[in-house]
Each structure stands twice: as C-alpha cells, then as structure tokens.
N, C-alpha and C positions, 0 to 999 in steps of 0.2 A: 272498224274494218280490219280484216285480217290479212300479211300478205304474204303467199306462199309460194316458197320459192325450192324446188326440186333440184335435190343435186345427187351427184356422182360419180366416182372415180373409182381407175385399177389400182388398188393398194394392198400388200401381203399376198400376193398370186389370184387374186380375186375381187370380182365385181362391189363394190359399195355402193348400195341409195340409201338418200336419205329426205327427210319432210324437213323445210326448216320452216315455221312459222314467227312472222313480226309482226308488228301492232301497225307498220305504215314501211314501205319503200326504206331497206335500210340503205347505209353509206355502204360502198364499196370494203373498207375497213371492218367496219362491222360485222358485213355481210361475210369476210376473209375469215375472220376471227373464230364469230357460230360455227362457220364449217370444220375450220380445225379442230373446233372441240369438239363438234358432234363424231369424227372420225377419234379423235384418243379417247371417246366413252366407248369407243368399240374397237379399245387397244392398236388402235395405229395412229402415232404420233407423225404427225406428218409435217412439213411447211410447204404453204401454196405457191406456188412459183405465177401460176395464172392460171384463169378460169376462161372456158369457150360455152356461150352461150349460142341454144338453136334454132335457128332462125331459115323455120322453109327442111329444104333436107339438108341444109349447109351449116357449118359451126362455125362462129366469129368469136376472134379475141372479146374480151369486157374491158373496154376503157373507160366508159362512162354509166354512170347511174339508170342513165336513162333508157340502157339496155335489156338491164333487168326489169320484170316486168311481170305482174303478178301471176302462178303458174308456170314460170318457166325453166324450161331445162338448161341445168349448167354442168358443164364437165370441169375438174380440176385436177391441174395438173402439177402434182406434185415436185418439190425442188430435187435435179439429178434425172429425170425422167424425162423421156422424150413422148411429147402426144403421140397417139395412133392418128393417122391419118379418120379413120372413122372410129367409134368407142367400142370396142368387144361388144359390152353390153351395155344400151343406152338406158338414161334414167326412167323414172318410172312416169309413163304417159299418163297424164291427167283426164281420165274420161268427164263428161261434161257436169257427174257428180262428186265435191270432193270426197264422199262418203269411201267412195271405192274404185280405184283405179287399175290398169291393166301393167304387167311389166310386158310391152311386147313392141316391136321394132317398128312395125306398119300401121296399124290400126290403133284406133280406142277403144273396142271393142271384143269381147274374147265368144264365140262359137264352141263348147266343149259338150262332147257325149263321155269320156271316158275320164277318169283322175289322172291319167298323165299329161292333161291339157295342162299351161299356167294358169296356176293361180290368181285370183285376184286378193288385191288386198283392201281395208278399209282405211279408215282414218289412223283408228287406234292401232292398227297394228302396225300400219308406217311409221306412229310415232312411239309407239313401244319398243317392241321388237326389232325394229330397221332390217329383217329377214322375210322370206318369202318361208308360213309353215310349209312343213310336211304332212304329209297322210296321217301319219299317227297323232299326228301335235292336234290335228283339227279334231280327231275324232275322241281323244280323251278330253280336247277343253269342251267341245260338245254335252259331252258321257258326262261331266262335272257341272256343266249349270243344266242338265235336267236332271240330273237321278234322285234321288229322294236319300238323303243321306242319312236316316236310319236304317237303311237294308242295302245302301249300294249300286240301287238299280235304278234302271226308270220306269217309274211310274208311265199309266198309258194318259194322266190328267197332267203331267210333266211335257209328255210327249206333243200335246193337243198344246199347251200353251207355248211351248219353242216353235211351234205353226204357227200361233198368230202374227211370227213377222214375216212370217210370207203368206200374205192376202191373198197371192194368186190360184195356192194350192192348198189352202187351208180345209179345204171341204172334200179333199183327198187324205187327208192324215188319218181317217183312220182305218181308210185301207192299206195305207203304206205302213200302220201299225203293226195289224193284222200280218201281212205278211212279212212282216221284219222280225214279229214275233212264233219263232218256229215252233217252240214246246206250247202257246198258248196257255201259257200263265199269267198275262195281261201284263207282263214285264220284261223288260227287255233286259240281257246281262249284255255287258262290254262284245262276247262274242258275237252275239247278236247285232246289236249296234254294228260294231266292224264292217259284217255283212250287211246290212244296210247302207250303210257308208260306199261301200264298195257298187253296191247295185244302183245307188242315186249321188254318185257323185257331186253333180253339180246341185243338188240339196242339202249334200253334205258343204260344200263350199257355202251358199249363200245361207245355212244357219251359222256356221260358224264365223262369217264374216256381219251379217246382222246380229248374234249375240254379241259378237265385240262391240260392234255399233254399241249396243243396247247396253251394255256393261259402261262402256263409254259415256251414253246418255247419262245411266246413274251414277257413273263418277263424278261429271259437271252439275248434275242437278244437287247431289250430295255437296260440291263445292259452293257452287251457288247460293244452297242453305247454309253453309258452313259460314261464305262470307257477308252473306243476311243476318246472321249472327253474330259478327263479328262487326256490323254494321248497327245490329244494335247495340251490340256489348261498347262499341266505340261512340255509339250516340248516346248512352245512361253513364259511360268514362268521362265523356263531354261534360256531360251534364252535373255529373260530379264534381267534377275540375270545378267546373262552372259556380258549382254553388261551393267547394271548398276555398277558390280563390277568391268569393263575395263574403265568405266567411274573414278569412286571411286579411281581405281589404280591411270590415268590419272590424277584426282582431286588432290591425295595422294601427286602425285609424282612433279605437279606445286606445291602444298602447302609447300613441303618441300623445292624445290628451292624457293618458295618467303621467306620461313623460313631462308633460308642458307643468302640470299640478305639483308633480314631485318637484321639477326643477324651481318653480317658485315658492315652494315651501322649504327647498335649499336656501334659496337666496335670501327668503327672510331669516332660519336659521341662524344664516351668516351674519344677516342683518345684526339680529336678536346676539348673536356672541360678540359682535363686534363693539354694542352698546354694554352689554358686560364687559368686557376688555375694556371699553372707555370704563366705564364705573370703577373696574379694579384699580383702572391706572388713578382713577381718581381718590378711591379708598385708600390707596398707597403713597399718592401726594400728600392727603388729610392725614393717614398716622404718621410718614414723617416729618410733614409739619408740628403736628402735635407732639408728637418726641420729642421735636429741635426746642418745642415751649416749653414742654416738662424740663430739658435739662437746663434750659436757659432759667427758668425757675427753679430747679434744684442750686443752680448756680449762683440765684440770685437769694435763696435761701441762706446758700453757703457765706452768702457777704452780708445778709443780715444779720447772722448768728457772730460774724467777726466782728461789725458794729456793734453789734449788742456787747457783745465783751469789753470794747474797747470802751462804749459808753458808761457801762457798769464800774470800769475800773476808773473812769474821769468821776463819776459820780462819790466811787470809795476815794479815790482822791479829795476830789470836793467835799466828803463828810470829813474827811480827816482834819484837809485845811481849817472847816465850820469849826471844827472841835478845837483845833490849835489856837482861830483867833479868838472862839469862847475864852478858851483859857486864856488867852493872853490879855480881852476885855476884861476877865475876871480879876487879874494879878492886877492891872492898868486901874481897875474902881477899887483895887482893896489898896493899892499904891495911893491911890486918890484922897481914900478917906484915911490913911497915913498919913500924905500930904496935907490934909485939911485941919488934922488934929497936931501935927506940926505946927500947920499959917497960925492954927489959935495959939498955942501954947510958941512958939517961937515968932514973933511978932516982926523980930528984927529979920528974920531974914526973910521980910512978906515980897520984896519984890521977888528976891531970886527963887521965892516958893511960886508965887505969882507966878513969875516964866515958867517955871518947872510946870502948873498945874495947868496953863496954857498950852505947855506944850503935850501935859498928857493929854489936855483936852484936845488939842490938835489930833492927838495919834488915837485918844477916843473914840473922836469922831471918826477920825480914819480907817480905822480898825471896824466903827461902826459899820460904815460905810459897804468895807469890804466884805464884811458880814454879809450885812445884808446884799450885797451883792453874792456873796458865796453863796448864800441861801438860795436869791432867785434863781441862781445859775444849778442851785440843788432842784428847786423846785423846776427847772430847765430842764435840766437832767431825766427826773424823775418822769417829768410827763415824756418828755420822750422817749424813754426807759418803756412809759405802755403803750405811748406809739409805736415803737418796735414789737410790743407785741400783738400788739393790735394788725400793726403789719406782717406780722409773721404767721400769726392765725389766717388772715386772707394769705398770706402767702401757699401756707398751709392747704386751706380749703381752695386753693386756686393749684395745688401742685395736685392733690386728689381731685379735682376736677379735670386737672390735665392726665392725670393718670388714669379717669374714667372713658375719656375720650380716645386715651391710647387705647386703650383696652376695648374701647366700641371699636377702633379701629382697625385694630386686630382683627377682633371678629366680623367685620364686616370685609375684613381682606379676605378673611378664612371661609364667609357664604358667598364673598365675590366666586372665589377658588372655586367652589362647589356648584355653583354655578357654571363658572366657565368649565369645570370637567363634564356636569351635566349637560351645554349646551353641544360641548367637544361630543361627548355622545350621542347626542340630537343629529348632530351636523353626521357625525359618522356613519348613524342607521339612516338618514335622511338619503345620503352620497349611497351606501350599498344598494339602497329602494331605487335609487335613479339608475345606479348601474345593473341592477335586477331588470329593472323595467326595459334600459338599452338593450342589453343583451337579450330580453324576451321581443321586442320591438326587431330585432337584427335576425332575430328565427324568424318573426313573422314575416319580415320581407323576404328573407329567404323564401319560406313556405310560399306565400305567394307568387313569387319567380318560379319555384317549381309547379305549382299549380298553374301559372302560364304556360309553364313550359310544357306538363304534361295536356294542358288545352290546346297547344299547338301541335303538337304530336299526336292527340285524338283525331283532333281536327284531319290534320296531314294524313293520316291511318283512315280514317273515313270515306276523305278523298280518293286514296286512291283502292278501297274495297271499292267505291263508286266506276271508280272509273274499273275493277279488272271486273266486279258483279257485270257493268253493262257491254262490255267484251264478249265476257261467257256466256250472260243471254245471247248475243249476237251472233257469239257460236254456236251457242246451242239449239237456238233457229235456223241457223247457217247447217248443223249438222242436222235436227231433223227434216226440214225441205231435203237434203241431200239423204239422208234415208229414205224418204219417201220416193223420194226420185232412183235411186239405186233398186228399190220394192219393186216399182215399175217398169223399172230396164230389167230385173229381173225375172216376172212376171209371165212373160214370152217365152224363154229360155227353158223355167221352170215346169210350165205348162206344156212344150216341147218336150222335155225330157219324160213326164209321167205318161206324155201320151205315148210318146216312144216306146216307153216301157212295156205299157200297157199293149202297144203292138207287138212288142217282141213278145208280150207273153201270150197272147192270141195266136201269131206263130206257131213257139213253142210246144203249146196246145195242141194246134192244129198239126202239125210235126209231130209230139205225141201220138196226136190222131191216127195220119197217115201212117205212122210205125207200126201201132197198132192193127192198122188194117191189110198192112204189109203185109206182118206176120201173119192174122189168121187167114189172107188168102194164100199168103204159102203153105200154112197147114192145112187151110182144104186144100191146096194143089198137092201137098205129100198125101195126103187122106187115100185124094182120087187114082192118086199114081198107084198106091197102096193095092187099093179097091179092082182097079183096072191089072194091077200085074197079078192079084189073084182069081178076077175071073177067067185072066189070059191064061194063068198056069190051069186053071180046070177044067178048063174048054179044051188044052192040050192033052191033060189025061180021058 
C-alpha cells in the first residue's frame, strides 16, 4: 500500500507543491526529512520549523503521527517565517482519482471551456515536474508523442491512436482531425496542432495529462520488467551461488581429506626418518664401537709385535746359553776323558781324580740338566715363538675383519646419510603438499564464505525486487483503476466541450448564414432604392 501525503509551502517569493509517496505512515522525522529534500531538489534549502495539517477549512499544528493521514494536505513552515494565517496558495486537492488532481482552493473538481482555466495535473507530472505546464509545455509534449518522427508531423493514424485514451470521444477524432487539418494534407504541422490546441482546450489538457499517465504506465511496466529481470537474473545468481557454494563445500570437503592423507603421510614420513635417525645413530654407535675394536686391536697388535721381540730375543738368549753350555758339556767330556786317561795312567792320584770326575760328573749332569732344561725352555720358546704368530695372524685377520666392519660402517653411515637427506626431502615435499593443500583448503573456505555470502545478498536483492515488483503492481493497478477513473470523470467534460463546439460552429454557420442574407437583402434593398430612384427620376422628366 502506498501512502501519500501532499505538501506545501511559500518558499523563494513563491507557492511550492509537492507529492510525497511512502510505503506505509512515515514518522514525523521522516516525514520532516523527504520534505526538505523534496524542496532543495527544487533549489530551496530550507529547515522546517513546523508543519499544519488540514483538517475541515481549518489548519492544525502536526504533533502526532496520527494526524497525518493518507492524502492529506500539509503546509510547512519554514525556520524565520512567520505562517499566514490562511496559505496564498493551498496544496494540491486530491480529487477522488490519484491519476489527476486539481490545484484549486474550493472544489475537487475543475469546470473549464477556455485554456486559462487551471490546469489539472496527473500523477507523473506531480512527481516529475513539481509545476503546473504551460500552454506551450502541453502542446509540444503532445506534438512529440504523436508525430511520426521521420517527417515531424503527425500522422492522422498517430492522431486516431493519442484518442484511444479518451473513450468518450474517440469516434469524434476524426472530425476533430479534419478540421484541425487546414491545408488537408492528412497531417498536422505544430502550427496546426497550436490551433487545435487552442480550439479544444480541455482535449488538449486531458491528452496531455493521459499520455503522461500513459508514459507513466510504460515506465512502471518497463520497471516492472526490468525488476522481473532482475528477479530472474537474482534467482539463476542464486542458483549459482547455490551450486558454486555446493561445489566450494565439495572442493572444502576433498581438500580436507587430501589434507587428512597428506598430513598422515607426514606423520609417517616423520615416522620413517625418525627410524632412520634411530638406524644412523645406530650405524654410528656400531662404526665407533668397531673403531674403538680396530684400535684396541691395532693396540693389541702393537703389544704382540713387542712380545714377539722380547721372546725372539729370550729365545737368541736361550740358544746362546744351549751353545755356551754345549761347549762347556763339551770341554767337561773332553776334560773327562783327560781325567779318565789320567785315573788310568795316574793310579795314585785315583781318589783326588775320583773327586775331580765326581765332581765333573756332578757338574755333567748339571750342566746336563741345564741343557736340557735350556732346550725345553727353547723348545718353550720356540712354540710360543708360533703361537705369537699364530696369534698375530688372527690378530691380523681379526684387525681386517675389524677394518671391514669399519668400513661397512662407514658405508652404511654414508646410506644412513642418504637416506636421511632423502627422507629430509620426503618430509619436505610431504610439508610443501600439506601446506599447498592448507592454503588451497583456506581459498576454499574463503570461496565458500563468499559464495554464502553472495547467496545471501541474492537472496536479500530478491527479496526485496519482491517486495518493490509487488509495490509497483500495486501501483500500477492503483494507477490504472485511477486512469480509468480520471477516463471517466473526464468523459462528460469532454463530450461537453465537442458538443459545445460543435454548437458554436452551428452558430457560427448560422451567423455566416444570417450575414449573408444580411447582405444580399441590403443589396436587393440598394438594388430597389437604385431601381425606384430611377424610375422616380423618369417619371420627373
């Protein structure tokens, strides 16, 4: 529902109206606001000091809402001004059509034969123009929505259809053509027109107040379409959103399983280097364990090679000794059998040879003894002589065992390495792909947020095409019932004026007539005056 409320004031040495339309009963504030603006779009800035609404033939201050009231006249009185006790010129009276209303002090109604009557105005021009046309304003907007705008003129099938909005006299147009067209060229020029205009006034008023209508009509119908369009364009934007944010979600919701798959192919990554890091640390405990064996074998090498010397040189010792108490067994038996060939051949001195060979026999044996002890301790020697080397070969084959293991263990520190730089790599393209994925995951919420957002804002833009689309129907039923109705009030008027006319030209005629017959019974009366003063002169001669 629409609610309209008429106002008015003396501002710049001169009467203002104006149409204010609102969607429902505004606030007081509101209502203050529209007015001032509607007055500075028609360059007077003004501030309201207070408004008198009319009520009856009497004007009251507006204290409350409830005063105002749909169709009603309000005067405003600007700040520094003092009201007139009554308005110059009151707002413009709402006849019982909104289509077209009167500006006149007493009636709703306007009575015109002549174009200095008031004018009436329509809808559109209240809310266009905020002026009451002129003569000429009417009859050029006229001249512009019939002429035929290849040649300038109008047409008489122009002429026939700016009649169809007046029903009442439509079946008169094309005598009213006829004679509006003087040269009879089946076209009317502006001159023409003018004098049309000027002969049917109040035809000229009600086409030019129904083509605005009707200009009107197709502006809102044109709207109308425009926000049908705009109502589809916002239901396939909807529908968009709709399926780009079910896309978005879809997109969201693979982004977040390929996030969940990356991040667990992280984690094993991690897993998987962390079990190499144990391995390296372990390959690096194992070579240098193996190291500390290699050198403690190298070491223990080094002390067998010093045993071995030290035995080699007990053992050159021990042969020397064998050799010294060789000889010395040998001198002791050659002594012996000295001594022996003595006992024989020296008889007497058998005991003291006796002791002598006892005692070499003592030191014989002794000397045997030692021998043979020298010997085993050679033969002692000797085998442990290949026990050292015996032990020095496994030594040997056990320090190159320890040196193959070093050297495994190198190398397997050196593919731990390779490993852990390849896994470093794993883990690193693994980490880029997750944060690839985040960041493609963080668009799509995005995207999605904006795709709500743009489905709430379709939606919102929808709503409210809905709601101003069924406004504008509402208007625009609201304005053609009031055409129709304004058709109808005009109809009378209309029909009054053509018949008028048509009597005045009957008249006219008949006036013609009488003139005519004026004159030629004056000139038969000059004839017979004529006739008679020359039979009067002949009759004298």
């Amino acid at each position: 529902m629409v609610f309209t409320v008429l106002v008015a004031g003396k501002v710049g040495g001169g009467s203002q109206n104006y149409e204010i339309q609102f969607p429902k009963r505004p606030k007081l504030d509101a209502l203050i606001k529209d007015a001032e603006r509607e007055f500075s779009l028609n360059r007077h800035d003004i501030k309201i000091k207070k408004m008198k609404v009319k009520k009856g033939d009497a004007w009251e201050d507006v204290h409350r809402e409830e005063q105002v009231t749909d169709y009603c006249q309000l005067y405003v009185v600007p700040e520094g001004k003092r009201p007139p006790s009554q308005p110059v010129q009151q707002p413009l009276q709402a006849r019982s059509s909104n289509t077209t209303y009167a500006a006149t002090t007493t009636t709703t109604t306007v009575k015109r034969s002549t174009s200095t009557a008031q004018p009436r105005m329509s809808y559109s021009t209240a809310v266009q123009s905020h002026a009451v046309p002129t003569f000429p304003e009417k009859v050029k907007f006229c001249f512009s929505c019939m002429e035929d705008p290849a040649v300038h003129l109008i047409r008489r099938e122009g002429f026939m259809a700016a009649f169809h909005h007046l029903p009442a006299i439509t079946n008169h147009a094309p005598d009213i053509f006829t004679k509006a067209d003087t040269n009879n060229d089946m076209m009317l020029d502006t001159s023409e027109f003018h004098r049309f205009g000027e002969i049917y006034p109040t035809i000229l008023d009600c086409l030019y107040y129904r083509l605005k209508d009707d200009q009107l009509r197709k502006n809102q119908e044109d709207e109308m379409r425009r926000q049908e369009n705009l109502k589809r364009n916002g239901q396939a934007a909807i529908d968009d959103a709709r399926r780009l944010h079910q896309d978005a979600l879809s997109e969201t919701a693979r982004l977040e399983d390929a996030l969940q798959k990356q991040t667990n192919a992280l984690t094993d990554a991690h897993r998987k280097q962390q079990n190499v890091l144990n391995d390296l640390e372990k390959a690096k405990h194992a070579t240098q364990q193996a190291k500390a064996d290699l050198q403690d074998l190298i070491n223990q090498k080094g002390g067998f090679k010093d045993e071995e010397i030290v035995r080699k040189t007990k053992v050159v010792e021990i042969a020397d000794k064998v050799k010294v108490a060789t000889i010395k067994v040998t001198e002791e038996t050659a002594k012996r059998g000295q001594a022996e060939q003595r006992l024989a051949e020296i008889r007497k001195m058998l005991e003291e040879q006796e002791r002598v060979v006892r005692h070499h026999d003592t030191q014989v044996k002794k000397f045997t003894d030692t021998l043979t002890n020298l010997r085993d301790a050679h033969q002692v020697a000797v085998e442990s002589v290949d026990a050292v080397g015996r032990d020095k070969q496994d030594l040997e084959n056990a320090i190159k065992d320890g040196e193959a293991r070093v050297a495994a263990g190198i190398e397997s520190v050196r593919n731990a390495m390779t490993q852990q730089r390849e896994k470093e790599n794993v883990v690193a393209r693994e980490q880029a792909k997750r944060d690839l994925i985040e960041r493609e995951l963080q668009t799509a919420h995005e995207k999605e947020a904006l795709c709500r957002a743009d489905t709430h804002i379709a939606t919102r833009e929808i709503g409210d095409a809905d709601g101003k689309l069924a406004a504008m129907k509402q208007e625009h039923e609201l304005l053609l019932q009031k055409i129709k109705q304004a058709q109808d009030e005009d109809g009378a008027m209309l029909r009054q004026e053509v018949a008028l006319r048509g009597q005045r030209e009957d008249l006219e005629k008949y006036e013609a007539d009488l003139r005519t017959d004026h004159r030629q019974f004056l000139t038969r009366q000059a004839n017979r005056s004529v006739v008679q003063t020359t039979v009067f002169s002949h009759s004298m001669n």
